[in-house]
C-alpha positions, 0 to 999 in steps of 0.5 A: 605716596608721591603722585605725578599731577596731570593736565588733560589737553582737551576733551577728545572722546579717547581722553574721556572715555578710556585713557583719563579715567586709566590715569585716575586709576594709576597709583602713583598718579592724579589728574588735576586740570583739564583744558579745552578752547571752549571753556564750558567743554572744559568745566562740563568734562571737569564735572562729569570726570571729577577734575579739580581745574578746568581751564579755557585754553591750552596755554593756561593748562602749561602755565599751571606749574602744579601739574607735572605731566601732560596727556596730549590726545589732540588730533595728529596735526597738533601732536608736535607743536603741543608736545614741545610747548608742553615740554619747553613748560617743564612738563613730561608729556604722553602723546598720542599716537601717530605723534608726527604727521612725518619723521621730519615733523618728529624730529622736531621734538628734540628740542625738547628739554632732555630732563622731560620724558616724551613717550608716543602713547602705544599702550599695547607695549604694557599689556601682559599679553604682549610682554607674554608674547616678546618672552615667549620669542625670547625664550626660543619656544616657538623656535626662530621667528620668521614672521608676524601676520596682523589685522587692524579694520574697522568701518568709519565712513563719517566725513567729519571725523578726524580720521577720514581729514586727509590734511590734518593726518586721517587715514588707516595707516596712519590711525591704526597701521601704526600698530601694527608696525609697532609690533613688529619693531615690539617683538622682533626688538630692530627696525625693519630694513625695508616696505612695499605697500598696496594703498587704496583710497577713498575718492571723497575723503583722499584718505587711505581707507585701505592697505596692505604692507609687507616689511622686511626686517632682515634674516629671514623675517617678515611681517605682512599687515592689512589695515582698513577705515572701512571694513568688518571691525576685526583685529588678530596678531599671529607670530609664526616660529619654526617650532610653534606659532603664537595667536594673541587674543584682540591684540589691540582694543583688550577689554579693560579689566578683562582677562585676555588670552593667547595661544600656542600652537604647533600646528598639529592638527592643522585646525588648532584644537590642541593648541595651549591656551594661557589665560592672561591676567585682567588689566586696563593697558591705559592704566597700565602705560600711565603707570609705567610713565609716572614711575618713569617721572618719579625716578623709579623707572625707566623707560625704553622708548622715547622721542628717538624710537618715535621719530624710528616709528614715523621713518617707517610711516613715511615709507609706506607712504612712499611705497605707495607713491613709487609702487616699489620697495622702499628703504627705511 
């Protein structure tokens, strides 16, 4: 069996606790090299995830011309520069998420070669309980679909962490208001038209540790989300048809290798005790997206999204933002 060879660029905790070890156990991959600036952080993550190379630098990671892809987790401000350096290497990059600090910095990334596949690393998108969720609305079950409720928090109010670093792209939209709107534009399949958002922010730190956002996505539907660096840790997803609704179970953070849940409800009684409720199969989303992205680079499968549907999910970060700074609605 062929095997996409991967570079790890850094030793960031996402990259060491959950997404390499998902790439090590996808089938049609193998995890070669890991780089750091500090070359002992390098040697020790090699050791502790069992990875052949360990290299001192970023530079020496794309010039290995035995690794085929690149996952890029470095913190926001370095995800452009990065993934274009990477990919002017000859590698296929799985970038992380926000993969700009704006649209304008994301649009950067057509100079990349357009034989090297560039994918922004939502993984939620090759869970089977999102793919059960977009074919539930295709199919017309729950009727026509008028909107999508969200909820992303947690509570972080560490000020060396990355996400509470205003200059180097931290905040909650950012972070994790991106998922969000990624399902919306995963699950009504078009781009919102237009956003309104009401941004609190942290007094020490600048970042916005908390905001609602309201998004217009023409027809009749909507998709409202709150998102928040310092609240109760809680995350949920409801689809609202005009037949029936359908609740997905931790829509965001699934278990590894735990089976998930969603629900389909048409809301009699009103409490959801006769609601259908579909077990889901156990997966791990990394696993799964590492997958789908070594398939893509071995010719076996194609893959929807890429730099233009990243630099379509910026456009729509960039005006939320804005919403905040005019108080109004905002074009996308």
């Amino acid at each position: 069996m062929k095997k996409v060879r991967w570079g790890i660029l850094s030793t960031a905790n996402i990259g060491m606790e959950k997404v390499t070890p998902a790439i090590m156990a996808s089938p049609h991959s193998e995890v070669v090299a890991i780089a750091s600036r500090d070359l002992g952080k390098a040697q020790a993550a090699a050791t502790k995830l069992g990875i052949a190379r360990a290299y001192g630098s970023y530079e020496e990671l794309l010039a290995d011309p035995e690794i085929d892809a690149i996952y890029n987790p470095l913190p926001n401000h370095l995800h452009v520069p990065m993934t274009v350096a990477a990919a002017k290497a000859g590698k296929h990059v799985l970038c992380e998420k926000p993969i700009a600090l704006s649209a304008a910095e994301a649009e950067k990334l057509r100079e990349c070669p357009s034989d090297r596949i560039v994918l922004e690393a939502f993984m939620i998108r090759f869970h089977p309980q999102w793919l059960r969720a977009r074919d539930l609305i295709r199919s017309g079950e729950l009727g026509e679909v008028r909107a999508i409720n969200a909820v992303f928090s947690y509570f972080n109010d560490d000020p060396a962490n990355v996400r509470n670093q205003s200059d180097i792209g931290g905040g909650g939209i950012m972070d994790i208001g991106c998922y969000p709107v990624t399902a919306g534009r995963f699950l009504f399949e078009c781009e919102p038209k237009r956003v309104v958002a009401l941004v609190e922010r942290d007094v020490k730190f600048g970042t916005d540790r908390l905001a609602s956002v309201l998004m217009d996505f023409g027809n009749g539907r909507q998709l409202s989300f709150i998102c928040s660096t310092q609240a109760t840790p809680e995350q949920s997803v409801q689809v609202l048809g005009t037949k029936a609704k359908v609740s997905l179970s931790i829509p965001f953070n699934a278990p590894a290798n735990e089976r998930t849940a969603l629900s389909v409800d048409i809301g009699a009684p009103l409490d959801g005790s006769l609601a259908a409720r579909e077990i889901l199969p156990a997966c791990d989303q990394y696993t799964e997206q590492a997958e789908a992205f070594a398939l893509a680079v071995l010719g076996e499968k194609f893959l929807p999204w890429g730099i233009e549907d990243a630099i379509s999910s910026m456009k729509v970060l960039d005006a939320i933002v804005a919403s905040e700074k005019t108080g109004g609605w905002v074009t996308v």
